[in-house]
C-alpha atoms as one frame of an Amber mdcrd trajectory, in Angstrom:
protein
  17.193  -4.461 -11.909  21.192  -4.704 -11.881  22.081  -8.641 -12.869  25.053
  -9.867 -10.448  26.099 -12.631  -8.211  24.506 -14.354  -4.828  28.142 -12.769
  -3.397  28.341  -9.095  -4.758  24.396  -8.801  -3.513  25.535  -9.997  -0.367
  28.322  -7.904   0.046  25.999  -4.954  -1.503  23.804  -5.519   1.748  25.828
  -5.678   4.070  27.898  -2.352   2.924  25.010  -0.839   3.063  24.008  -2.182
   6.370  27.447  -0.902   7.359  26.934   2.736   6.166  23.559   3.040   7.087
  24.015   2.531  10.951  27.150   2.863  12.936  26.099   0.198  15.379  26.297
  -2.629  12.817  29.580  -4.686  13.338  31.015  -7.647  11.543  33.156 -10.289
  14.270  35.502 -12.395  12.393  36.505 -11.454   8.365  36.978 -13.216   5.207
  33.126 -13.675   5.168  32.986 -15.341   1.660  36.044 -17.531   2.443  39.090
 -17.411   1.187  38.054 -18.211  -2.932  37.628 -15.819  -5.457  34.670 -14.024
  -3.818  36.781 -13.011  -1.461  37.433 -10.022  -3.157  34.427  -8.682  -3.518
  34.637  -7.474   0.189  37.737  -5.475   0.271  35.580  -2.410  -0.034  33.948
  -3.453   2.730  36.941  -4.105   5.185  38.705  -0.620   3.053  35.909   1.848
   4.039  35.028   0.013   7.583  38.199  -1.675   8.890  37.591  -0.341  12.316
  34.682  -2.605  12.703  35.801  -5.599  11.448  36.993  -7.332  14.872  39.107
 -10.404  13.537  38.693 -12.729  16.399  41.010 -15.634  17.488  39.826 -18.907
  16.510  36.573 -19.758  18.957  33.071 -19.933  17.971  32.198 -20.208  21.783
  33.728 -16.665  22.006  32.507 -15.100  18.834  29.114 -16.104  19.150  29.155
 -15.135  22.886  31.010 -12.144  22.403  28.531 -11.135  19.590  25.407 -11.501
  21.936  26.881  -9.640  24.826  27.444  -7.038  22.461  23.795  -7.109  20.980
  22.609  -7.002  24.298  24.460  -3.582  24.754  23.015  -1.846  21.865  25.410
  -2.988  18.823  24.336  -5.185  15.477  26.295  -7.247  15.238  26.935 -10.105
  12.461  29.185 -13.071  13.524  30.997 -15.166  11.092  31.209 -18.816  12.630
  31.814 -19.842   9.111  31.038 -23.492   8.250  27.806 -24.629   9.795  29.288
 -27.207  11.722  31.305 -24.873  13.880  27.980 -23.546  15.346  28.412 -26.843
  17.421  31.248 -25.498  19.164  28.816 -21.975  19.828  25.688 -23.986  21.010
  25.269 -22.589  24.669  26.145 -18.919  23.578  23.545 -19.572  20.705  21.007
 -20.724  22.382  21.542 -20.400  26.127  22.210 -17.007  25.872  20.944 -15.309
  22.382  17.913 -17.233  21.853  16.305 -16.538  25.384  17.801 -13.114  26.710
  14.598 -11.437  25.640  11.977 -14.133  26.810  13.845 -14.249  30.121  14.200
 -10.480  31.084  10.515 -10.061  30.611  11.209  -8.307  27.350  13.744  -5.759
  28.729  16.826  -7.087  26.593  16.684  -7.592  23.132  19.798  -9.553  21.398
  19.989  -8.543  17.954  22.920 -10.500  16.229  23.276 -12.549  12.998  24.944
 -15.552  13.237  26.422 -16.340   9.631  27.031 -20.020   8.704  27.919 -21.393
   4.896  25.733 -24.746   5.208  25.411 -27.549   3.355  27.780 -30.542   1.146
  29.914 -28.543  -0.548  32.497 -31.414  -2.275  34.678 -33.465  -0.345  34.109
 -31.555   2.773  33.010 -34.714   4.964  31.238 -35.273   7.824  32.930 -32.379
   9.779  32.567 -29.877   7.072  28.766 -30.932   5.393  26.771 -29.947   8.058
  22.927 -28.603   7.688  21.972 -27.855  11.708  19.394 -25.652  10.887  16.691
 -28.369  11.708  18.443 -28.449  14.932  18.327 -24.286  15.707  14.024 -24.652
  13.985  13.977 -26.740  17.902  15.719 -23.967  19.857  12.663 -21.169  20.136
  13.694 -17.699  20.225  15.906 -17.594  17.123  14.648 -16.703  13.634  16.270
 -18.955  10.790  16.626 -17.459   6.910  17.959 -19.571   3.849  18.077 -16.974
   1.059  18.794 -19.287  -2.190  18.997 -15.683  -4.562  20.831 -12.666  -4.981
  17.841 -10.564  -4.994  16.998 -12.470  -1.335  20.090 -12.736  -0.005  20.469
  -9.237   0.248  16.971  -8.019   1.000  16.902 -10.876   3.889  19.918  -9.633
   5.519  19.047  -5.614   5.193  15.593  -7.561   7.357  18.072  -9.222   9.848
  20.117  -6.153  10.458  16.569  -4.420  11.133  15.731  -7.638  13.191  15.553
  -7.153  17.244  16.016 -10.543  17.694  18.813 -13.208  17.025  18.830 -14.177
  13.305  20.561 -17.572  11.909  21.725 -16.462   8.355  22.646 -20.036   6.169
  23.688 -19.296   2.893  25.619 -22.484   0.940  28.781 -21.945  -0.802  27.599
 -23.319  -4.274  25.125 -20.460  -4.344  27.834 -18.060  -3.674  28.386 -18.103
  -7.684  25.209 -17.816  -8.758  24.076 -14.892 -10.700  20.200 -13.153 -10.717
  18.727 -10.115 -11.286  18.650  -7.591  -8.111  16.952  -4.541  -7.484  18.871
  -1.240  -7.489  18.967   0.522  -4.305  17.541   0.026  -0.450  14.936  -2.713
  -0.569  14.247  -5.434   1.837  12.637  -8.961   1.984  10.373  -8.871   5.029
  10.693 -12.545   7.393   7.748 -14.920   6.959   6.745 -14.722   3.792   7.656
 -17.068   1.062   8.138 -16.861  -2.559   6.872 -18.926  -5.424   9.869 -19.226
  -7.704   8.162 -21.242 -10.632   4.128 -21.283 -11.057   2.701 -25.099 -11.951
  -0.216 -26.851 -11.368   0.573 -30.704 -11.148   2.760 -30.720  -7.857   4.015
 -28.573  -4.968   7.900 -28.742  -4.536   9.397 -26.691  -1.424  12.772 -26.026
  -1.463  14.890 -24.313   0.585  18.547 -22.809   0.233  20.584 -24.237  -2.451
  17.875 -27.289  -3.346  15.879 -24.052  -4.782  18.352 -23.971  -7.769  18.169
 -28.166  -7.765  14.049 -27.943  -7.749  14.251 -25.090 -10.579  16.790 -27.610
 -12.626  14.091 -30.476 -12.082  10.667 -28.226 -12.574  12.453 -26.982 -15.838
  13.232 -31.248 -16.948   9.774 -32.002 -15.938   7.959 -29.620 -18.159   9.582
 -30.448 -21.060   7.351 -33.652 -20.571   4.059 -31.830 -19.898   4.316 -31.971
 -15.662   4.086 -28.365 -14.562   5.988 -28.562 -11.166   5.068 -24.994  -8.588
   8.624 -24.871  -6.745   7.902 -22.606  -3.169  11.076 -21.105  -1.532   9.629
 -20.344   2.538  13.067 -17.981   2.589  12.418 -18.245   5.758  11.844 -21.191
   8.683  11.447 -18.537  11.487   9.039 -17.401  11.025   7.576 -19.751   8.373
   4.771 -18.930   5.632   2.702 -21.966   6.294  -0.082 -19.655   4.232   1.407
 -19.836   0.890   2.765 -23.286   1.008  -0.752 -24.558   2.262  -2.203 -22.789
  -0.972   0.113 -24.368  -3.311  -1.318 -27.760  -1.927  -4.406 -26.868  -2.720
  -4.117 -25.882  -6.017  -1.897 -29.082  -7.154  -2.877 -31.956  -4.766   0.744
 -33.134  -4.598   3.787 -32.232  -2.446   7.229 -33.108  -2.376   9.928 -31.550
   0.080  13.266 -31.106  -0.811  16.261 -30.057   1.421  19.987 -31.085   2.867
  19.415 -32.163   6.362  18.955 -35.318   7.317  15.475 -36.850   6.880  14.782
 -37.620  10.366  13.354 -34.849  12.383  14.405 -32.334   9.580  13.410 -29.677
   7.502  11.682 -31.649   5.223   9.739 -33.480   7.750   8.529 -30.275   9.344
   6.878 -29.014   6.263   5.173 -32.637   5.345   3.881 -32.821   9.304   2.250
 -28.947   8.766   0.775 -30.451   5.552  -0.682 -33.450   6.668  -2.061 -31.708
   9.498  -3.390 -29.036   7.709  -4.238 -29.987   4.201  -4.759 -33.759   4.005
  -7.776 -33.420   2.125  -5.974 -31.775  -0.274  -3.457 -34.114  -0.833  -4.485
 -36.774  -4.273  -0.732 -38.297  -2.997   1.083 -38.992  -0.031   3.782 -36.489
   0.793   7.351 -37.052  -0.720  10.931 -36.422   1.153  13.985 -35.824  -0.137
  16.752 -35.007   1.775  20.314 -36.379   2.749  20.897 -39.833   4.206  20.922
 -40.126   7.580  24.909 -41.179   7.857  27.332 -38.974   8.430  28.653 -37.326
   5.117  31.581 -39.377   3.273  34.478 -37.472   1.943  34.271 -39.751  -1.344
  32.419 -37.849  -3.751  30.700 -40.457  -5.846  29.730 -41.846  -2.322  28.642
 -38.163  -1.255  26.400 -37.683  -5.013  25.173 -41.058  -3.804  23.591 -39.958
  -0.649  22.711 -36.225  -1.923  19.181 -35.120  -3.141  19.426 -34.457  -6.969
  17.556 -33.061  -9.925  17.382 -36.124 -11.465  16.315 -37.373  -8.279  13.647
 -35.226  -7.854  12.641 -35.887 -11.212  11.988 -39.738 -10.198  10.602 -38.821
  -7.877   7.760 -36.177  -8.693   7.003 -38.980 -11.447   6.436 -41.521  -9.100
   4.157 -39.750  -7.239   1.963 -38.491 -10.237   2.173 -42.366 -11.341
């Protein structure tokens, strides 16, 4: 295991993706922004510069121009950078992307990755905040993957690169820092199959992307008064381990959801609905939610914090439910 940042084990995977098959192609550059991660992949545009394709400014383009190519053998990744930007890419991301292969009778496959940095990130407001992956979970045809690790990030996208089918890759910039252990070498994270990031046996917390790192925070505040919180990253919402979340229920009778889109018809309520359909008997509780208002994102930031999922919010939380 080599210890290093969410960034470097990104950048890691996709150099490797890069050298490994001459096919793979990145549309549109500065991939970790323009902070200080952004350094981390001049190796990448050094040794590979002819197939970085810096694009003018349209996501409609990009994203379209990144399927077309998919559809003619490339694999390409797409950079439509902030989440909310996807907007502007919605027909070519779903029109086109999503249902080449279900509409050709299987004869086309559209392998692209469609990169988006998701998620509040500090006084980036309502244009700049946004979470759409609840949204894409309603557009079938696409596969969705939140890695919230280093080790993850980079064994989910050596998967999507592998992946014959059109792959929405979140990751969140305040992960972009965070450091982990990662195994040396090829590896990969296979789709579908969630990972339980702390054991416990009084309540089942799913988290997803950057609210993994928020649960952890909480589970570790919890048991140092005797609550043993499980915290369950799905990695993945296309496809989605409903197995190993359903287990968890079982084993601690309680479940709380935490995530960054909206509550209404979100993540969040997706993963409560498959547990009360599934494992109601289970439940000693009803289900807890905790996710983002449903407002549009302030630029204020106390007002933001306000409206944001927490630690110490999930905290309250997990105790009110055990009450």
């Amino acid at each position: 295991m080599k210890q290093m940042s969410y960034a470097a084990a990104f950048v890691d995977g996709l150099y490797e993706a890069l050298a490994a098959d001459d096919r793979v192609n990145v549309i549109s550059g500065h991939l970790l922004g323009l902070g200080p991660h952004r350094l981390l992949m001049d190796r990448v545009y050094k040794d590979f510069h002819e197939r970085i394709f810096d694009a003018p400014n349209s996501e409609a383009t990009m994203a379209g121009f990144a399927a077309g190519a998919a559809m003619a053998g490339d694999r390409p990744l797409v950079n439509l950078t902030l989440a909310n930007f996807a907007y502007l890419a919605w027909s070519q991301i779903v029109n086109d992307a999503a249902v080449a292969h279900h509409m050709s009778n299987g004869t086309i496959t559209t392998p692209a990755i469609y990169y988006l940095l998701h998620g509040v990130r500090s006084g980036g407001a309502a244009q700049h905040s946004g979470s759409p992956q609840a949204m894409l979970w309603n557009c079938p045809g696409l596969e969705i993957v939140l890695p919230a690790s280093p080790a993850d990030v980079k064994g989910l996208l050596t998967s999507a690169f592998k992946s014959d089918n059109p792959t929405i890759f979140l990751t969140h910039s305040k992960l972009l820092g965070v450091e982990g252990p990662v195994p040396e070498g090829h590896y990969e994270v296979p789709f579908g199959r969630a990972e339980i990031k702390r054991p416990g046996r009084d309540v089942t917390i799913v988290a997803t992307s950057y609210m993994v790192v928020v649960a952890l925070e909480a589970a570790a505040a919890l048991a140092r008064d005797g609550i043993e919180a499980e915290v369950v990253d799905p990695r993945t919402l296309v496809p989605l381990d409903e197995a190993t979340i359903r287990e968890s229920v079982k084993r601690t009778g309680r479940l709380v959801v935490i995530d960054e889109c909206p509550l209404r018809c979100g993540v969040a309520a997706e993963i409560t609905a498959v547990v009360a359909e599934k494992e109601l008997r289970s439940l000693k509780a009803p289900p807890l939610r905790l996710t983002r208002a449903d407002v549009p994102m302030p630029f204020s930031t106390p007002l933001e914090e306000a409206l944001m999922p927490s630690a110490d919010k999930l905290v309250a939380g997990v105790r009110t439910l055990l009450a």
